[in-house]
N, C-alpha and C positions, 0 to 999 in steps of 0.2 A: 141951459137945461134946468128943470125944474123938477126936484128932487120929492116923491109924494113919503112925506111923514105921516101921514097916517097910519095907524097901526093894523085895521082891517084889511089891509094888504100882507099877504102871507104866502107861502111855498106852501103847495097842496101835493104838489106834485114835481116827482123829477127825474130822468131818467140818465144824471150826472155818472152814477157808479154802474148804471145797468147790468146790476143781479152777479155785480168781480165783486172780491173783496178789494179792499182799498189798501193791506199791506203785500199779496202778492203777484193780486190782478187774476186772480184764475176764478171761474168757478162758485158760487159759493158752496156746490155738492163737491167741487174735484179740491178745496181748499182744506188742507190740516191747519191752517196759524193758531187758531182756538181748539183743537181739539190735541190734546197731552198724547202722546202715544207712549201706553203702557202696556204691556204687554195682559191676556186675561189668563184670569186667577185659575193656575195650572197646580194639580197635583202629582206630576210629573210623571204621569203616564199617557202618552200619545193618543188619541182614539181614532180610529179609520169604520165610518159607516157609508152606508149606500141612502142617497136622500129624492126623493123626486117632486115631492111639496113646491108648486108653486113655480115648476117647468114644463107645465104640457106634456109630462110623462115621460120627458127624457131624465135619463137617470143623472146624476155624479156624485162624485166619491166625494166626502168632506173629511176633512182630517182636522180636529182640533187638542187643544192642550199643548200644543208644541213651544217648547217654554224657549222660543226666539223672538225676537221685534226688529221690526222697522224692516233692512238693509238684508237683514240677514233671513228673517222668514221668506222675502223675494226671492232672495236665490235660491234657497230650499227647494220653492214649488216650482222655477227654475230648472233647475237641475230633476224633479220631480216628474213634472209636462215632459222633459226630453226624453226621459226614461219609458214615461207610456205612449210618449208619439200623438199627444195629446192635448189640448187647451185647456186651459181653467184662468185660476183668478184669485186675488188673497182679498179677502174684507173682514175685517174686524179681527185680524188676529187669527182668521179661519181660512187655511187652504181649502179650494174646489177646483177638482180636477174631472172633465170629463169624460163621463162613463161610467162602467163599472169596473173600478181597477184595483178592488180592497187588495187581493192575497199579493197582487206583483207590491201597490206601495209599502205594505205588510212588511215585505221582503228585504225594501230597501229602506225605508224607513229603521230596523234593525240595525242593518250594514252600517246607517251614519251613528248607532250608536244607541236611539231612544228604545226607552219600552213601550211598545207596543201593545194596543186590544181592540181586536176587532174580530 
């Protein structure tokens, strides 16, 4: 077999890793390896608003400043969703719970303890 050294032979193209990251195989959108999880910059007061930007007009609750990360904000909105009988989602540090549910997470949100405004 006869090996081409020439150097105008090159990889243009490859679809080796196909759009996984290469240390945990997921996703490049569903992959943290490169992304630090820090919690954001909380003045330690809770906020619960009502948001519909950018859902066709259905509504849901957002709750930020909740001074937890990772493991433990999950179960929050966790225990949150089972309280309102409800779906949502954690991104960037930001529970969204569907609906409009300010006064009931208001409510409970207290009960675990944070302060509250909404």
């Amino acid at each position: 077999m006869h090996r081409n050294t020439d150097d105008s032979t090159r990889l243009v193209y490859s679809t080796e890793n196909s759009g996984k990251c290469p240390k945990c195989g997921k996703s490049h959108k569903k992959c943290g390896c490169g992304q630090k999880a820090t919690p954001p910059a909380a003045d330690g007061i809770v906020r619960v608003r009502r948001e519909t930007k950018g859902r066709k007009g259905k509504g849901v609750t957002i709750i930020t400043g909740v001074p937890l990360e990772g493991d433990r904000l999950k179960q929050l909105a966790k225990r949150l969703k089972a309280k309102c009988g409800s779906g949502g989602t954690v991104k960037n540090g930001v529970i969204e719970i569907q609906g409009d549910r300010r006064d009931m997470l208001k409510e409970e949100l207290e009960a675990e303890g944070f302060t509250v405004k909404g």
